[in-house]
N, C-alpha and C positions, 0 to 999 in steps of 0.2 A: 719219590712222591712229590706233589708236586705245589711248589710255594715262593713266590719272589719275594721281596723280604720288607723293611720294617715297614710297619703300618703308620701314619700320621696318624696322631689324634683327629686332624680335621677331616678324615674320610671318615671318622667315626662319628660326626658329632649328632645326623639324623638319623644312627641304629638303633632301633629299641636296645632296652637292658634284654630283653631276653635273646636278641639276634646277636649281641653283643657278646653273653655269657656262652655262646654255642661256638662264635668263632674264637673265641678268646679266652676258654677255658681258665679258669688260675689253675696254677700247678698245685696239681694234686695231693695231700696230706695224705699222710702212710695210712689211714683209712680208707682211701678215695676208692681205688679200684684193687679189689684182693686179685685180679688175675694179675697187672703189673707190680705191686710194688707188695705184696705178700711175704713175707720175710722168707718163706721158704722159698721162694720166686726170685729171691736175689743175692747173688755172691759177692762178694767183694765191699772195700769200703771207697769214699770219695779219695783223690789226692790230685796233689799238683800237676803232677808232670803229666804233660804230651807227650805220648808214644808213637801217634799217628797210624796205630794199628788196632785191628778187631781181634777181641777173644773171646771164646765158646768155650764155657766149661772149665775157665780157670786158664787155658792156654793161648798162647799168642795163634791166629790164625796164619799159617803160613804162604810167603809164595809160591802160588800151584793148586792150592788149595781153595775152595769154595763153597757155599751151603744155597742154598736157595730159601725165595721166604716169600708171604703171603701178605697183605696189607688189608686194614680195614679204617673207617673213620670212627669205629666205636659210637656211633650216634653222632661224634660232631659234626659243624659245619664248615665246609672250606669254603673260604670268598674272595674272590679276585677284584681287584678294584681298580681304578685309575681313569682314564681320558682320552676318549679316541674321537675322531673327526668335530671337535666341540662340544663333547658330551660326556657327563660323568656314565663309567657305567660300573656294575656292581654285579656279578655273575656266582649263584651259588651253587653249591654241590653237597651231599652227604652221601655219595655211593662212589664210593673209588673199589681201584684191583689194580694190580697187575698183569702184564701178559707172564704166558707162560715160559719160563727160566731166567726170572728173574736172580740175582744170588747177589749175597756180597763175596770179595776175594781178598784174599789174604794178601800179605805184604806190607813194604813202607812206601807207600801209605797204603793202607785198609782201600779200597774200593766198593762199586757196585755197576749192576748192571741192570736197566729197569726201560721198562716202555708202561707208561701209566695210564689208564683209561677213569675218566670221570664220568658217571653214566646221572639221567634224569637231572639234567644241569638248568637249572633257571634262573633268570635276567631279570634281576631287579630293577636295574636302571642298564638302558634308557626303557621307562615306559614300554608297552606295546610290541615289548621285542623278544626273540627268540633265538637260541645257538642253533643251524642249521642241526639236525638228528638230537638236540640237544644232549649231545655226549662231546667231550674234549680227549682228544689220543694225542700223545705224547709221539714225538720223534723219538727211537732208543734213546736211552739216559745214562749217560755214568757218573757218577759221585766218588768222590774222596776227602777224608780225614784230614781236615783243617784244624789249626786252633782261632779262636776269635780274637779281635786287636784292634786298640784304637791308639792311632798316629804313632803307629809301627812297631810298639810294645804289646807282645802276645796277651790277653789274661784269661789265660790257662782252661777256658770254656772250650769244649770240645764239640765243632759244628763240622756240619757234612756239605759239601759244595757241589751244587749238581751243575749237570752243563750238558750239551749236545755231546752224541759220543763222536759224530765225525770231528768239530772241531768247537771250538769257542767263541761265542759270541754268535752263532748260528740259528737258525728258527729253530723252535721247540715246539711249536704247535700253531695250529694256523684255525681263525673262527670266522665263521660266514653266518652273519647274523639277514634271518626272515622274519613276515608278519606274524604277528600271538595271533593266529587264528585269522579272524576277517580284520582285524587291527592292525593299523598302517605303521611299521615302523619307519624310524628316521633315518635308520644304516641299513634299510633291507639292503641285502644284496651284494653288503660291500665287505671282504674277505680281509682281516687284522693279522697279524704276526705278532705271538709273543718268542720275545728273544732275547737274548745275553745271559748270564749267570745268577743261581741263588744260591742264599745260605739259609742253612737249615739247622738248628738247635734239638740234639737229644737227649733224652729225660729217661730216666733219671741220666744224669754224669755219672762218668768213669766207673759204673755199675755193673755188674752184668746181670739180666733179670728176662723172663721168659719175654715177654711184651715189652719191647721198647716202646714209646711214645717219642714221635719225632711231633718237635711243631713246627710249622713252615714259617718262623720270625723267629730268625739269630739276633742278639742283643745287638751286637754292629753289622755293617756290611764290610766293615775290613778284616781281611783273614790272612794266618801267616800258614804256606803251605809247608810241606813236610823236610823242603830244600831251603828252607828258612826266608823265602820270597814275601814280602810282603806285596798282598795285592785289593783291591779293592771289586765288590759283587754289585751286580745290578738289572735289574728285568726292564723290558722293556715292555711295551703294549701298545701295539699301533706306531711305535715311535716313539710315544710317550714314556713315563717313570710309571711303572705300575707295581701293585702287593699280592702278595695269596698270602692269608692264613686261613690258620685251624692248627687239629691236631690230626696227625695220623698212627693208627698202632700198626707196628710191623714184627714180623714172627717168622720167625725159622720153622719151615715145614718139619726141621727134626725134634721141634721142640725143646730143644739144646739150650740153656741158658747162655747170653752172649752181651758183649758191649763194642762200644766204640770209646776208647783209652788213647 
């Protein structure tokens, strides 16, 4: 699903509180939502270590092995931000999916395989402007089981690193922004790349509970992969540093309770 990563405070600082509480949900208290975090809804308890692998239902997901799974925004808001030809822009969403066979796969490390579609997508900023069909599709996607790290020491957050599946650092999606109607935009016409790598933070940790809740902002952008590499994440936008957040919930079509360990 789809999110580049930390957000500055200063792209926040003209959201309202309530656009603010939609992208930027707090994590949720064992009340919040009985479909994710329902005691019955979830096995295991927190702990240290990085396994760098997926388990359903108490067991290691193996290599060879895979599940497939559906995605929703649950009501939130996802919001893309950053700066292209001189201009702030700010692009929202609440209607994501997947394409069909989507799955994660077993092994060291856990993977996935996803092509994401954002459907009714609207342009805050710039003014006047609009996403060509206003919908955002994803070039396929694959993610793997990172631990989070800053200045080369893991700590022990368990984040999902997406990236182009042909190769890294590759386009991920491409936007051709037109007029709101008879409203003259300032970038009609002109076609952006978003590109390079994100990290992604999921919720609960080291859990396994029917409804994961992934949110598109890892606490860092450095991550140690599963070969003990440390590397550093980053999206791009136009060329520019760009963000997505929100939350997304994501679901095993088996209904299987699972995590990311």
């Amino acid at each position: 699903p789809f999110a580049l990563t930390d957000l500055p405070n200063s792209l926040l600082r003209r959201v309202s509180t309530s656009l603010h509480d939609r992208v930027h949900p707090p994590i949720p208290s064992k009340g919040h939502d009985e479909h994710a975090y329902h005691p019955a809804h979830i096995t295991g308890t927190p702990s240290a270590a990085i396994g760098f692998e997926w388990r359903v239902e108490g067991k290691k997901l193996e290599a060879g092995s895979s599940k497939t799974f559906t995605v929703t925004t649950d009501g939130k808001t996802t919001m893309m931000s950053g700066s292209i030809a001189g201009a702030s822009t700010e692009l929202l969403s609440h209607e994501i999916s997947v394409l069909s066979g989507a799955n994660i796969k077993g092994g060291i490390p856990g993977t996935d395989l996803e092509q994401i579609l954002y459907s009714n997508v609207s342009v805050d900023k710039p003014a006047k402007c609009e996403v060509s069909g206003k919908s955002i599709q994803t070039v396929p996607l694959t993610s793997e089981i990172v631990e989070g790290a800053v200045e080369k020491v893991g700590n022990g957050e368990v984040d999902i690193l997406f990236r182009s599946e042909s190769k890294e650092n590759e386009i991920l999606t491409s936007l051709t922004f037109v007029n709101k109607g008879l409203e003259e935009c300032v970038i009609k016409g002109q076609t952006f790349n978003v590109t390079g790598l994100w990290l992604a933070l999921g919720l609960p940790q080291k859990i396994e509970t029917l409804n994961r809740d992934l949110s598109r902002e890892a606490i860092t952008k450095e991550y140690k992969n599963s070969k003990g590499e440390f590397k550093t994440a980053g999206l791009e936008f136009g060329g520019k540093a760009a963000t997505v957040t929100g939350l997304v919930l994501v679901i095993l079509t088996s209904d299987e309770k699972y995590g990311a360990f």
